[in-house]
C-alpha positions in Angstrom: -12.1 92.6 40.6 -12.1 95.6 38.5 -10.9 98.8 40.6 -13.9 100.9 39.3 -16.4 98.1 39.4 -15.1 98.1 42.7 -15.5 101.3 43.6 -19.0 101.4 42.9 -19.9 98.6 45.4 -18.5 100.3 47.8 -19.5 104.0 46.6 -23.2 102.1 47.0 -22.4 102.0 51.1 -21.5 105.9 50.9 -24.5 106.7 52.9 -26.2 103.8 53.7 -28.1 104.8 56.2 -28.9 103.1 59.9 -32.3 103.4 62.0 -32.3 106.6 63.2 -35.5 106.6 65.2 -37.4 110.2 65.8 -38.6 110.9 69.0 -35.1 112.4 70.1 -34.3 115.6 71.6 -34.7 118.9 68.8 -31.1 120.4 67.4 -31.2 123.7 69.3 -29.8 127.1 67.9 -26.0 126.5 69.2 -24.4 129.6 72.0 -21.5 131.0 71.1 -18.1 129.3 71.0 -14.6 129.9 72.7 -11.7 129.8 70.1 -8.3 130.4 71.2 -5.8 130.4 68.9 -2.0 129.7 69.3 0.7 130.1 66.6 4.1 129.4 66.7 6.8 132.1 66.3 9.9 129.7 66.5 12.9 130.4 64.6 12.3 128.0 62.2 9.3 129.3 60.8 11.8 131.5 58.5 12.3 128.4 56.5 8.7 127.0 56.8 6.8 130.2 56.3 9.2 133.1 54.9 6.8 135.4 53.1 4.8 135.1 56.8 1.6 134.1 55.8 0.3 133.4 59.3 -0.6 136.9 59.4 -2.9 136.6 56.8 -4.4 133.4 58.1 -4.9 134.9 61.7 -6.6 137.9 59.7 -8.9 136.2 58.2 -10.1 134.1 61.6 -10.7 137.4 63.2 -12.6 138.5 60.5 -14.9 135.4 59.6 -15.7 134.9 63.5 -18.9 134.9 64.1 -20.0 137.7 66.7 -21.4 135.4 69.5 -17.6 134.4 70.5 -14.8 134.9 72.4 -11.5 134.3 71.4 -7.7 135.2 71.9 -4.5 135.0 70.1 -1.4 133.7 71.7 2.2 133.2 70.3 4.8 131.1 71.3 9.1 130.0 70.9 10.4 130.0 74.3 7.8 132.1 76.1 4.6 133.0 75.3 2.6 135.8 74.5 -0.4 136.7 74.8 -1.3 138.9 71.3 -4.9 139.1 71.2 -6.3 139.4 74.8 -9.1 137.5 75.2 -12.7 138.5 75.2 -15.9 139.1 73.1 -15.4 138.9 69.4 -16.7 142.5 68.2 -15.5 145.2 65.8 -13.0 146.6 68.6 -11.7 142.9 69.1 -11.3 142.3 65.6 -9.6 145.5 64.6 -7.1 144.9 67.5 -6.4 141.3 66.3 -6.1 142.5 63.2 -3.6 145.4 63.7 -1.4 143.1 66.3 -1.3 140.3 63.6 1.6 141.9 62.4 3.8 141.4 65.4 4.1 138.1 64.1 7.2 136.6 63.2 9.7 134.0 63.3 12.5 135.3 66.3 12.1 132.7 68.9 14.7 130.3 70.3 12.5 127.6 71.5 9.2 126.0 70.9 7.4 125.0 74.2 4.3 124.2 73.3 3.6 123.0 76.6 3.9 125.8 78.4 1.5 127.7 75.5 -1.1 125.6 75.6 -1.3 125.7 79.7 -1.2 130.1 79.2 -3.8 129.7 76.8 -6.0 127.4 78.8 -5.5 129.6 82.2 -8.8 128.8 83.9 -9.4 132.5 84.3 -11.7 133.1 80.9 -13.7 130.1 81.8 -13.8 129.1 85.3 -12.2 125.7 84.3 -14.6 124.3 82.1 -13.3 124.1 78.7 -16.2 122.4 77.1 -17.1 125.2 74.6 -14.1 125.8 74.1 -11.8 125.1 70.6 -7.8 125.3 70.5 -6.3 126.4 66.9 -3.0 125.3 67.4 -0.2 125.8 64.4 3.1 124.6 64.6 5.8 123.6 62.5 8.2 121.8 64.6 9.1 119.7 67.7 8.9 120.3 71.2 12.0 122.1 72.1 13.1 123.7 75.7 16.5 122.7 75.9 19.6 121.6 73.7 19.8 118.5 75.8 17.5 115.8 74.0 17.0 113.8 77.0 15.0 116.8 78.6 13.0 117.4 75.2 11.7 113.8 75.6 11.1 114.5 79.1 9.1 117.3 78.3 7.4 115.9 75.4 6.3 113.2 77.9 5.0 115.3 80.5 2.6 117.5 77.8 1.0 113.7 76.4 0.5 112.5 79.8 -0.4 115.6 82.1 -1.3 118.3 79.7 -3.4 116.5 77.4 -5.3 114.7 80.2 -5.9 117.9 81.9 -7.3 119.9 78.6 -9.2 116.6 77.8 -10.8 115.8 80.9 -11.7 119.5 80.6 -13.8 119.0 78.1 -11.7 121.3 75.4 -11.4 120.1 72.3 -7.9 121.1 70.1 -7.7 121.4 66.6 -4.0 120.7 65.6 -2.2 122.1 62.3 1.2 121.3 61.0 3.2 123.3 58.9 5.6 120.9 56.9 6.3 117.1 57.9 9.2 118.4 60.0 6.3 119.1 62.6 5.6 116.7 65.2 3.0 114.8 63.2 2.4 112.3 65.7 1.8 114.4 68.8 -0.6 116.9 66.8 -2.9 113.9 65.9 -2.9 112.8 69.6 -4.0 116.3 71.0 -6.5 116.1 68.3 -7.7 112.6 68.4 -7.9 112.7 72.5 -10.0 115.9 72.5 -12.4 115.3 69.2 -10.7 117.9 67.2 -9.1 117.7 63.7 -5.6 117.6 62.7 -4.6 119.3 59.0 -1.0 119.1 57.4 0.1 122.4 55.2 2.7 121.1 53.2 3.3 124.8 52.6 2.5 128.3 54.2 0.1 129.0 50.6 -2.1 125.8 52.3 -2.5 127.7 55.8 -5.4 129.5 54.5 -7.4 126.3 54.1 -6.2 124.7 56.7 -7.4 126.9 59.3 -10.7 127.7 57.9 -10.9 123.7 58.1 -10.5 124.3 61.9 -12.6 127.2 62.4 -15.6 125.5 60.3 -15.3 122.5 62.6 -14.6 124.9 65.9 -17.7 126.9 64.9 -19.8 125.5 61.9 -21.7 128.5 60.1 -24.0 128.5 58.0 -23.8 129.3 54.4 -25.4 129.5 51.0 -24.6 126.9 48.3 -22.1 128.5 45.8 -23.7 126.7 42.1 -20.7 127.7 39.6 -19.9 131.4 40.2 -23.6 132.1 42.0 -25.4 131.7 44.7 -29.0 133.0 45.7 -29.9 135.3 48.2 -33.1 135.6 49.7 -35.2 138.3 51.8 -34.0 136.8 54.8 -30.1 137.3 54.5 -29.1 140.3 56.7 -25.6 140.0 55.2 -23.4 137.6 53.8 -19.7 137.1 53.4 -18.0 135.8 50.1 -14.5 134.1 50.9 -12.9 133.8 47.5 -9.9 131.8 47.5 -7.4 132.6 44.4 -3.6 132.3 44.0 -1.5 135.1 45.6 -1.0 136.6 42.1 -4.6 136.7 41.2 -5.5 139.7 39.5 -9.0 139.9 41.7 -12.6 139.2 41.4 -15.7 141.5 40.1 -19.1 141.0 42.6 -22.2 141.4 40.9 -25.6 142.1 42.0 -29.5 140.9 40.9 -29.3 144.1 39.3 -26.1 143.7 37.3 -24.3 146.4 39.8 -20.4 145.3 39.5 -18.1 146.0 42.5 -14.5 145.3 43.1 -12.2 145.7 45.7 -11.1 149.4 44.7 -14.7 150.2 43.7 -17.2 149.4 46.0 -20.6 150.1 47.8 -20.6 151.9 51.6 -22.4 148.7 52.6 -19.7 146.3 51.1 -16.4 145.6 53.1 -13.7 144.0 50.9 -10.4 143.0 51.8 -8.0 141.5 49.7 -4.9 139.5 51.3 -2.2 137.4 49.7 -4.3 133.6 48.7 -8.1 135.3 49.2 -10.4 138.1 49.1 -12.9 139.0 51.7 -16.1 140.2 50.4 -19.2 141.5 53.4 -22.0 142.6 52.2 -24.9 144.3 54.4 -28.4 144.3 53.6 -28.3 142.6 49.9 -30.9 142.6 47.2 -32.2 139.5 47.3 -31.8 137.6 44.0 -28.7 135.6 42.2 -25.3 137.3 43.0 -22.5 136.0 40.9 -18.5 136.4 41.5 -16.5 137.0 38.2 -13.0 135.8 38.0 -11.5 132.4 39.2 -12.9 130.8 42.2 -10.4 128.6 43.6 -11.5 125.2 46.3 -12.8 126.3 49.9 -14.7 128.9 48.5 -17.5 129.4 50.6 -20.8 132.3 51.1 -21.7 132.4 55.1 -25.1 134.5 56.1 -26.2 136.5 58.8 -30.4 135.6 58.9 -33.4 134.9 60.5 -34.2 131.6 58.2 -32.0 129.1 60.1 -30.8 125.4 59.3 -29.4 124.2 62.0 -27.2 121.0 62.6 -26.8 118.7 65.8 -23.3 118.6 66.7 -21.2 116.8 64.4 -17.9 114.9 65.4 -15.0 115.3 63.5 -13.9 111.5 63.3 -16.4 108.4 63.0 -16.3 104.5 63.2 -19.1 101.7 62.1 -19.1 101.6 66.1 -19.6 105.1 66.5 -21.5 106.1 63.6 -22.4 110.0 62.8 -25.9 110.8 63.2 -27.3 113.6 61.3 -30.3 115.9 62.7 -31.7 119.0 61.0 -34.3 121.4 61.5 -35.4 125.5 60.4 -35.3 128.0 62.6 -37.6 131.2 62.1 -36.4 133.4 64.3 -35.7 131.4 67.3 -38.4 129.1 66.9 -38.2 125.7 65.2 -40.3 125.4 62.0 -42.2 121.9 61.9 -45.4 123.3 59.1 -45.7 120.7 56.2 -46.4 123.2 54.1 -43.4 125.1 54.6 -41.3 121.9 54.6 -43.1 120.1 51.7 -41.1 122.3 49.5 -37.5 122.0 50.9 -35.6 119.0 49.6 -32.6 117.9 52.3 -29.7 116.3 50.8 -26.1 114.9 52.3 -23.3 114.8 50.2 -19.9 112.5 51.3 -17.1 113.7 49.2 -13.5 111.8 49.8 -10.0 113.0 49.3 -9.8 112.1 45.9 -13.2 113.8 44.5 -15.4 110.6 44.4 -18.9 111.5 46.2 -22.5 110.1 46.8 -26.0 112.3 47.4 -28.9 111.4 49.2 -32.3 113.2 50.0 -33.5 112.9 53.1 -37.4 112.5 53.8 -37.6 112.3 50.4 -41.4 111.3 50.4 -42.9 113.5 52.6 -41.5 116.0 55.5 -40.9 114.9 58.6 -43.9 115.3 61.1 -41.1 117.1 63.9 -40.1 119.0 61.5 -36.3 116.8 62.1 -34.6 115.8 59.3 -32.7 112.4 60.6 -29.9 110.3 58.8 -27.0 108.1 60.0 -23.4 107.1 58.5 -22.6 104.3 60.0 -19.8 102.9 57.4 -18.1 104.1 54.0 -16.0 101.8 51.6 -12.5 103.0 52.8 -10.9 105.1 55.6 -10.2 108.4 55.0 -11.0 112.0 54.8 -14.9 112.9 53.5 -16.1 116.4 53.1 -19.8 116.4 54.5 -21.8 118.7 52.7 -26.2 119.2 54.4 -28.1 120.9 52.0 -31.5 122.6 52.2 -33.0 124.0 49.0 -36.4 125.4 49.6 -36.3 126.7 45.5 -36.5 130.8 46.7 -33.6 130.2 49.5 -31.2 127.7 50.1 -28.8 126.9 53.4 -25.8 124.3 53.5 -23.5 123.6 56.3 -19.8 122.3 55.5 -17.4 119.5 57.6 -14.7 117.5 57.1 -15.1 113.9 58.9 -12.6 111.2 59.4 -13.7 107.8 59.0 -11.1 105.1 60.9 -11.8 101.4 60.3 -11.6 99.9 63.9 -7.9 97.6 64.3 -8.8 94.0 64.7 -9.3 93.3 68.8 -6.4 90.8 69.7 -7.0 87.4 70.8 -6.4 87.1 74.1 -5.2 83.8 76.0 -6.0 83.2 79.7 -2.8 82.1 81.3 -2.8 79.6 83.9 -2.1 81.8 87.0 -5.4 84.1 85.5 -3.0 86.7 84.2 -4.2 87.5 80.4 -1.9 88.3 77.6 -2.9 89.6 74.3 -1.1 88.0 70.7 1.5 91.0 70.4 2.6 90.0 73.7 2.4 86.5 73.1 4.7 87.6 69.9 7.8 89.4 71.7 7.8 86.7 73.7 10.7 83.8 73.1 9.5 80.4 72.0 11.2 78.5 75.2 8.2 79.9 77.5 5.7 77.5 75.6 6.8 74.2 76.1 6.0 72.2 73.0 3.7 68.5 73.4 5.9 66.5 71.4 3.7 63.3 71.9 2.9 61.3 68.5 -0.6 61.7 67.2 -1.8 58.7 65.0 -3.4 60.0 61.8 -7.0 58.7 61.0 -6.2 57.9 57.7 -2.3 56.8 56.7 -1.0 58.9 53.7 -1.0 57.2 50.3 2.0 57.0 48.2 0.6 57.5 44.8 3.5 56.3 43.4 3.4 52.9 44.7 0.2 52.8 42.9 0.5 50.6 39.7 -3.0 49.0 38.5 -6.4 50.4 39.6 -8.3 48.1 42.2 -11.7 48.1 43.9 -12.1 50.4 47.0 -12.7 48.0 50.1 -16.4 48.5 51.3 -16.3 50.2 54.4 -17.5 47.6 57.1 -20.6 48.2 58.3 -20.7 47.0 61.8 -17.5 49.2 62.7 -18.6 51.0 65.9 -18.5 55.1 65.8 -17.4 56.2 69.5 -18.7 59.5 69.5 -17.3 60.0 72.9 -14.0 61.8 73.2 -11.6 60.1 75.8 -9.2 63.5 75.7 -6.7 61.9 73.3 -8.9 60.6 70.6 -10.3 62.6 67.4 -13.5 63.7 67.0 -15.9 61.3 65.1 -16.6 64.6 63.1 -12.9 64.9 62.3 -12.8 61.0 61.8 -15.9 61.2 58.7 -14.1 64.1 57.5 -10.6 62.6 57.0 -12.0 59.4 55.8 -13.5 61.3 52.6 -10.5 63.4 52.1 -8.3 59.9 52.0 -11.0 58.6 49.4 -10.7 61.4 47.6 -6.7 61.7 47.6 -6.7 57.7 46.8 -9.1 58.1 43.9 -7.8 60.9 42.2 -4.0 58.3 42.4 -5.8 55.8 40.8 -7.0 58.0 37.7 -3.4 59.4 37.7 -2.1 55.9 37.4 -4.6 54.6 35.2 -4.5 57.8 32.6 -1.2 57.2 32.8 -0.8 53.7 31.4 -3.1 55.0 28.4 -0.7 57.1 27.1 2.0 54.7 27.4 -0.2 51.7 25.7 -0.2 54.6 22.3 -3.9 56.5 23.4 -2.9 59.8 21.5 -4.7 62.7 23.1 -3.6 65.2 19.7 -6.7 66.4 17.8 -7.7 63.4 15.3 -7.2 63.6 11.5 -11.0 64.9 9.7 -10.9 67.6 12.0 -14.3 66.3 14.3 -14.1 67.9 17.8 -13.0 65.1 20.4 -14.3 66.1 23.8 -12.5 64.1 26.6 -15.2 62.9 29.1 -13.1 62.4 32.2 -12.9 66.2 32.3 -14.9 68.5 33.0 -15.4 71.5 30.2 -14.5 74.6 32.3 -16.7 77.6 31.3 -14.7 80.1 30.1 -15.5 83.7 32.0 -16.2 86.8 30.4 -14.9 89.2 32.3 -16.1 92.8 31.2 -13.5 96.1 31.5 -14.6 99.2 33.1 -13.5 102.3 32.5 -12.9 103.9 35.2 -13.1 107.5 33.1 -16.5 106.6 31.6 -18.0 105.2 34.6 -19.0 108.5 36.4 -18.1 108.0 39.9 -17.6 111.4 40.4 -20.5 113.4 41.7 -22.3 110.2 41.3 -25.8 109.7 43.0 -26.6 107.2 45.4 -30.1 107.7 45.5 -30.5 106.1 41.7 -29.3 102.7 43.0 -32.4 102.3 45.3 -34.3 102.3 42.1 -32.6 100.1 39.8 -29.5 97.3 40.8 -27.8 96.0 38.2 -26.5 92.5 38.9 -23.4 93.7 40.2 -24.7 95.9 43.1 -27.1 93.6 43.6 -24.6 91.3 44.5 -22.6 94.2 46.8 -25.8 94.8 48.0 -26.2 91.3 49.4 -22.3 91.1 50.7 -23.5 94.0 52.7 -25.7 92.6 54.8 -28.9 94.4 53.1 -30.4 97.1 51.2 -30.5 101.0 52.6 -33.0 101.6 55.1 -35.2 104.0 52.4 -37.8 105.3 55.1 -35.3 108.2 55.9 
């Protein structure tokens, strides 16, 4: 099959959704979170970092974090350090995290992140229960306490099985980044596949930037304002807003401007505009904005993002970071005014929902939810329960209500559940599953080497020389449709019967096709150049297969919503593979 007819039947399932059934409990306005963030220091980090961006990164964490949290910032190599003590996240927090960002470096001997991860988790902050709370953990190497290996392993053992069962039966959740492949790749995706978090590879120290505000957003989703080009819209109910402009490290800068056509920039700006420019972004706070369209001139690079500070609230049920058709993710949404939900049709009637999947490689679907008419609990409900391929998706909810707009932002994993193994019941009642049944060696099964008599003999089509009649089958043969244990199946009989007939026949026409060539039959195309059609084959149709361009085809941003209105015959057919049509009463 064509790759890109391809990728539209499965681009159709993108978000097909599942019966989501109202009546369940309201998304409430979330508390504050508990981040905690640990970076490594280890000597190695010269190499993997060297212009030290992790300073940066940590800067712009303490900066974006909302200011219902606590946090704290620890460092680690052989001991660890406790940067940022932990506590409220307010201007005095921030300005200390920010000045002490600078003791970072790369100086230690060791990296144990063991031993950081039980500082960081000290049961002190949070009486032991750890279920608000989010790990940012960034390393770029392997666990390391001593030069013998034998006691790296040792240790490396004892953080999987004690230390991760303790954070995770905790309830704490760790979001794991790894700075080159010469990280432990595999134990960062276990601390964050145990504990629900994410895990992000930064192939370099220019990706850290993204890769923690990937962590934070999933530690602490906020809510933002959909960035259309270079604009966005602010309305009367922003208090303030933050612009994160990503750009390269050599980016000569970007000009804010206002409703009013007011430019700023980062050397000339308002008293109520904070702007802060590091290496890979610029930080852009402004309090009490004119409400109207806001544009940013200069390059906006990917991961740019506008959170807000306001009244007017869309707020999200708590998403998971990874999914499976088993464990689908369920979507709930509903305004806030103030701190009460907003369920008036009016107000609603004019606000169109929508979910957009994106995957790694830029293909994406869009959906609007309650599309007809608003939902009477004021809930907007959808549910992913599958996508066409594993992978990363960006999940993008958002509400346009024309004169304001809100969007939250995720990244989701979807992991296609491994095929259960078979397993056999042994005859002592122990059970053993196929991979064991694999590594084991074949003299443990003992063979049963006993003949079995075929139902039908196999013909020798070669003995075959002139065609002769089929013997009538007789007709007072008796079918013993009894099974004595070592018999066949009268099923299996009737089916090996015709499969003889039909290997006997096709010998016969073999032989008999073959004696017309031999007596001069001349199977060329006849002289006069009439069309011979041989009658003891079948014409086979000939299919036309038709080419898609994958370029001209549109997958990207294409809309998912038009299929529901008009199949062609190929989606029709995916639609049918798929076990049904979308559940449209969303």
């Amino acid at each position: 099959m064509n790759r890109a007819l391809l990728c539209l039947c499965l681009l159709w399932v993108l978000v097909l959704p599942g019966q989501v059934s109202a009546g369940q409990p309201m998304p409430q306005i979330p508390e504050g979170r508990d981040v905690r963030i640990i970076v490594d220091i280890s000597g190695s980090m010269k190499q993997t970092d060297p212009l030290n961006l992790r300073q940066p990164a940590v800067r712009l964490l303490a900066r974006i974090l909302p200011g219902d949290s606590t946090a704290g910032i620890w460092t680690f190599g052989q001991y660890v350090n406790m940067l940022v003590p932990h506590g409220a996240v307010n201007d005095a927090w921030r300005e200390r995290a920010i000045e002490r960002s600078r003791q970072i470096n790369s100086v230690a001997l060791r990296t144990n992140l063991g031993k950081a991860l039980e500082v960081a988790s000290d049961s002190y902050f949070t009486q032991g229960d750890l279920s608000n709370t989010h790990f940012i953990l960034l390393t770029d190497g392997k666990i390391d306490v001593s030069d013998d290996g034998a006691l790296n392993d040792q240790e490396r053992a004892r953080v999987l099985s004690e230390v991760l069962r303790g954070l995770s039966e905790a309830g704490a959740t760790i979001h794991t980044i790894g700075l080159s492949e010469a990280a432990d790749i595999n134990l960062l995706r276990a601390f964050s596949d145990q504990t629900g978090g994410n895990f992000s590879l930064a192939e370099s120290a220019e990706e850290l930037n993204h890769a923690f505000l990937r962590s934070l957003n999933s530690a602490v989703p906020q809510e933002q304002i959909p960035l259309e080009g270079n604009s966005f819209l602010v309305d009367d109910g922003v208090e303030e807003f933050t612009a994160l402009i990503f750009g390269g490290a050599t980016s000569r800068g970007v000009t804010l401007v206002s409703p009013g056509g007011e430019e700023q920039n980062s050397s000339r700006h308002q008293a109520s505009t904070r702007w802060f420019r590091e290496p890979g972004y610029e930080l852009i706070t402004v309090t009490d904005p004119d409400a109207g369209e806001w544009s940013v001139q200069g390059a906006l690079g990917d991961g740019s993002q506008v959170t807000v500070v306001s009244n007017l609230k869309m707020v999200l049920s708590p998403l998971p970071t990874r999914f499976t058709e088993q464990h689908p993710v369920v979507i709930e949404a509903v305004f806030y005014d103030q701190a009460d939900p907003i369920t008036d049709p009016e107000f609603l009637g004019v606000i169109d929902v929508t979910v957009t999947l994106t995957s790694a490689d830029g293909r994406s679907g869009t959906k609007t939810l309650s599309a007809d008419q608003p939902p009477q609990d004021g809930v907007y409900r959808d549910e992913i329960s599958r996508l066409p391929f594993a992978g990363e998706f960006t999940l993008e909810v958002v509400g346009n209500g024309k004169t304001f707009s809100r969007k939250y932002s995720q990244t989701l994993t979807f992991d296609v559940a491994e095929p259960e193994q078979s397993v056999l019941a042994l005859p002592d009642g122990d059970d053993v599953t196929g991979s064991d049944l694999a590594n084991s060696t074949m003299d443990s099964v003992e063979p049963d080497l006993s003949p079995v008599t075929p139902a039908i003999a196999p013909i020798d089509v070669a003995q075959v020389e002139l065609p002769s009649p089929i013997a009538p089958v007789e007709a007072d043969a008796p079918a013993n449709l009894e099974s004595d244990g070592e018999g066949l199946n009268a099923w299996y009989l009737v089916g090996g019967s015709v499969v003889g007939l039909v290997v006997l026949a096709a010998g016969l026409l073999l032989v008999w096709r073959q004696k017309a060539n031999s007596s001069g039959v001349d199977a060329a195309e006849p002289e006069g150049g009439d069309e011979v059609l041989d009658t003891d084959e079948p014409a086979i149709p000939e299919l036309d297969e038709q080419v898609i361009d994958e370029e001209e085809f549109g997958l990207v941003d294409f809309d998912l919503s038009e299929v529901e209105g008009g199949e062609d015959e190929g989606q029709s057919q995916s639609h049918d593979r798929d076990g049904g049509g979308r559940n449209g009463g969303q």
